[in-house]
C-alpha positions in Angstrom: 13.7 -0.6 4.0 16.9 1.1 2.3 15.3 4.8 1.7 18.6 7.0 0.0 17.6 11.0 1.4 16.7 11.7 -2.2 14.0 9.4 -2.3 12.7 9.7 1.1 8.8 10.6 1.5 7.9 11.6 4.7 4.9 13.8 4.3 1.7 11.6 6.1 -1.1 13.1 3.7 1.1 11.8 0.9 1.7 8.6 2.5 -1.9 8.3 3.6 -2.9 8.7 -0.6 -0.6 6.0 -1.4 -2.0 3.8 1.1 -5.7 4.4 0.0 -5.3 4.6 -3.1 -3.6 1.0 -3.3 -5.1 -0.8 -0.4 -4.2 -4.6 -0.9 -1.4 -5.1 1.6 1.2 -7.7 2.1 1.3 -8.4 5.7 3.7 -9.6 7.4 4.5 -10.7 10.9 6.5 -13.6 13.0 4.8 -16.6 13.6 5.9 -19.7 15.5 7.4 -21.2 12.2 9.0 -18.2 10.7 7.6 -15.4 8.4 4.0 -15.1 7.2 2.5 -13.2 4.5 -1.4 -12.6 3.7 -2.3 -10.1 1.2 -5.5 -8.9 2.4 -7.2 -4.9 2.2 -6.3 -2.3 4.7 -8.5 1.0 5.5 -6.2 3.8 6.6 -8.1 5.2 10.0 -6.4 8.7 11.3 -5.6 9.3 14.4 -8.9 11.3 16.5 -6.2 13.4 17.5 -4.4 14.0 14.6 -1.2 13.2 16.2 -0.1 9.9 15.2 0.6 7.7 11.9 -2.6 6.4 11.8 -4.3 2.7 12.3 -5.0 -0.2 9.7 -8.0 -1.7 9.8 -8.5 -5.2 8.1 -9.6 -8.6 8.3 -9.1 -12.4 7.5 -10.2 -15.9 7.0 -10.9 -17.5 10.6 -9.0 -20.9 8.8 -6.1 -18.5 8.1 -3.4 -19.5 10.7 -1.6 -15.9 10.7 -3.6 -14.6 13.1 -3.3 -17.8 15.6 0.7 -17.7 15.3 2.1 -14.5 15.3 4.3 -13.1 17.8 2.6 -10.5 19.7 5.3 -8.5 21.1 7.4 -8.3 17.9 5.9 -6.2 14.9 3.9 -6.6 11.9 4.9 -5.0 8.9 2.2 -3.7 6.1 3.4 -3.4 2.7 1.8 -1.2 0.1 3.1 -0.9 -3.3 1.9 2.0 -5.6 3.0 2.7 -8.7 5.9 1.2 -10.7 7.6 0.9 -13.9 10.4 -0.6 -15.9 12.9 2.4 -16.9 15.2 1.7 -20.4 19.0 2.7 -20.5 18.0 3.6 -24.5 15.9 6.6 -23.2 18.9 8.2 -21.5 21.0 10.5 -23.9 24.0 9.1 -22.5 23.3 5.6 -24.2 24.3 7.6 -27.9 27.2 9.3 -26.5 29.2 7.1 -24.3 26.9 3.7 -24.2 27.5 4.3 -20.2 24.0 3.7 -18.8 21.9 1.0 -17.2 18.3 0.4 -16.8 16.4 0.9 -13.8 12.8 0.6 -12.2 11.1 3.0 -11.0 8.8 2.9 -7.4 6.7 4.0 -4.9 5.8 1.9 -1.6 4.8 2.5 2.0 6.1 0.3 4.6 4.0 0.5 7.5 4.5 -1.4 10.8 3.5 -1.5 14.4 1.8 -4.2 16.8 -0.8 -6.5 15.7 -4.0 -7.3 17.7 -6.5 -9.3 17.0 -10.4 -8.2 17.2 -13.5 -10.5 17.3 -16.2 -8.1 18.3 -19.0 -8.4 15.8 -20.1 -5.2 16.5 -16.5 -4.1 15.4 -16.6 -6.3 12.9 -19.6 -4.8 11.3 -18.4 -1.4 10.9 -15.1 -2.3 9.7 -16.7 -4.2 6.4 -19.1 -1.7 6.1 -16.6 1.0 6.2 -13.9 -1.5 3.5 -17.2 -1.7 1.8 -18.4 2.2 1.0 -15.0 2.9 0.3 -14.7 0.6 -2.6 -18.5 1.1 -3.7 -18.2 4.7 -3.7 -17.5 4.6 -7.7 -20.1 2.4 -8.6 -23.6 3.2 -10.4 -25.3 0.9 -8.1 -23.1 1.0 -5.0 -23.5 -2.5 -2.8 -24.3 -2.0 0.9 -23.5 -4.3 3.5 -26.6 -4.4 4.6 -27.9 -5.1 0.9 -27.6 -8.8 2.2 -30.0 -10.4 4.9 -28.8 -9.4 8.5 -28.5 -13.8 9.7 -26.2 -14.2 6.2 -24.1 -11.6 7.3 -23.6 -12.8 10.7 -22.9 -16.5 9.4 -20.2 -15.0 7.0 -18.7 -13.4 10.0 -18.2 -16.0 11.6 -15.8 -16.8 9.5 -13.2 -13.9 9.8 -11.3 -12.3 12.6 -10.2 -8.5 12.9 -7.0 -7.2 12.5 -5.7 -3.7 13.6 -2.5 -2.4 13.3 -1.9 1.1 15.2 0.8 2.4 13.2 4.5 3.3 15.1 6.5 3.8 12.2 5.5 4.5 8.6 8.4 4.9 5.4 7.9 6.1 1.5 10.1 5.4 -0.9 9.3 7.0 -4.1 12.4 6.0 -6.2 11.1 8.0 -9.6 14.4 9.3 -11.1 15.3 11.9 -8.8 19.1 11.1 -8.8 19.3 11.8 -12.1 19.8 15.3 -14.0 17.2 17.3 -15.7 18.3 16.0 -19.2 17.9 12.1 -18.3 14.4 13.1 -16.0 13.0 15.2 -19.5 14.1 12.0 -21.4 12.5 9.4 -18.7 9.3 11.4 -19.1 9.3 11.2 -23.2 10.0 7.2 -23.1 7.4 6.9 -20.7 5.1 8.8 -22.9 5.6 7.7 -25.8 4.5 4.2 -24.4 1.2 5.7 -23.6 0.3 2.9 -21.3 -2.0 3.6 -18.0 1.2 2.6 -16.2 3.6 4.6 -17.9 1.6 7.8 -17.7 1.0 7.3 -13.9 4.9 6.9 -13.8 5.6 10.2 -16.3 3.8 11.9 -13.9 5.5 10.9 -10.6 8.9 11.7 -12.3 7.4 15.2 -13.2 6.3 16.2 -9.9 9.4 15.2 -8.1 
């Protein structure tokens, strides 16, 4: 990924967030017949040690043929996209006084890659959709629990996915929210953006105001 300096993240607990806080990834890895894409939810498991990037955990459809045809030795790549936004050359001040402005989008995404393995434990298995599970739950009234459902139905419906797990050997943010520009044009992003007053927007106004 082309990350200019000024919009480089490298800071993991802020990379881990983004990661988390939008989970569906695009995944992508060789196979035999070229690129391969599945877009599929990723748990963010940190390192025992507290060393590394991390480790994806996810899973897919057994029928899926991803996981039959990738290359092993060449790596996967996991895309998270966060926020984003559509930026208007009429916000910027410049647009009145020399009509010398463009429009723009503004980003964040993780790119996180490594070497894909397959798992078909069940035991494995278990704890990872129980785990995927809680996490999402957690907001609910009425949480679901994996084992809300009859154990033989769970094990039938497992039988119909496959592990993934992706230990994590490089890991890139990009969070492309108006940092090359000067305080004026920033102050002005941040009004436009407000005076939308969409959820998006104001998850975007803020980005631009903490960077």
């Amino acid at each position: 990924m082309y990350i200019p300096r000024v919009n480089e993240e490298t800071r993991l607990p802020v990379l881990h967030a983004l990661m988390r806080a939008h989970p569906l990834a695009a995944l992508v890895s060789v196979g035999v017949n070229g690129l391969f894409a599945t877009h599929l939810p990723m748990v963010v498991v940190e390192d025992a040690d507290g060393q590394g990037l991390g480790t994806l955990q996810g899973h897919i459809s057994r029928a899926n043929p991803q996981w039959r045809e990738f290359v092993a030795d060449v790596d996967a790549l996991a895309i998270f996209a966060g926020p984003q936004h559509y930026i208007s050359a009429s916000w910027y001040p410049g647009k009145l006084q020399d009509g010398e402005e463009v429009p723009t989008w503004n980003y964040a995404v993780v790119h996180a890659s490594g070497l894909l393995r397959i798992v078909e434990d069940p035991d494995w298995l278990l704890a990872h959709l129980t785990s995927l599970t809680d996490i999402h739950e957690a907001g609910s009234a009425e949480p679901w629990k994996v084992s809300d459902a009859p154990a033989d139905f769970v094990r039938t419906q497992m039988r119909g996915i496959v592990g993934l797990e992706l230990p994590i050997r490089k890991l890139e943010g990009k969070w492309k929210v108006s940092q090359n520009r000067n305080e004026q044009d920033r102050q002005a992003v941040v009004e436009g953006l407000e005076r939308l007053g969409t959820a998006d927007a104001l998850v975007m106004k803020g980005l631009v105001e903490r960077k």
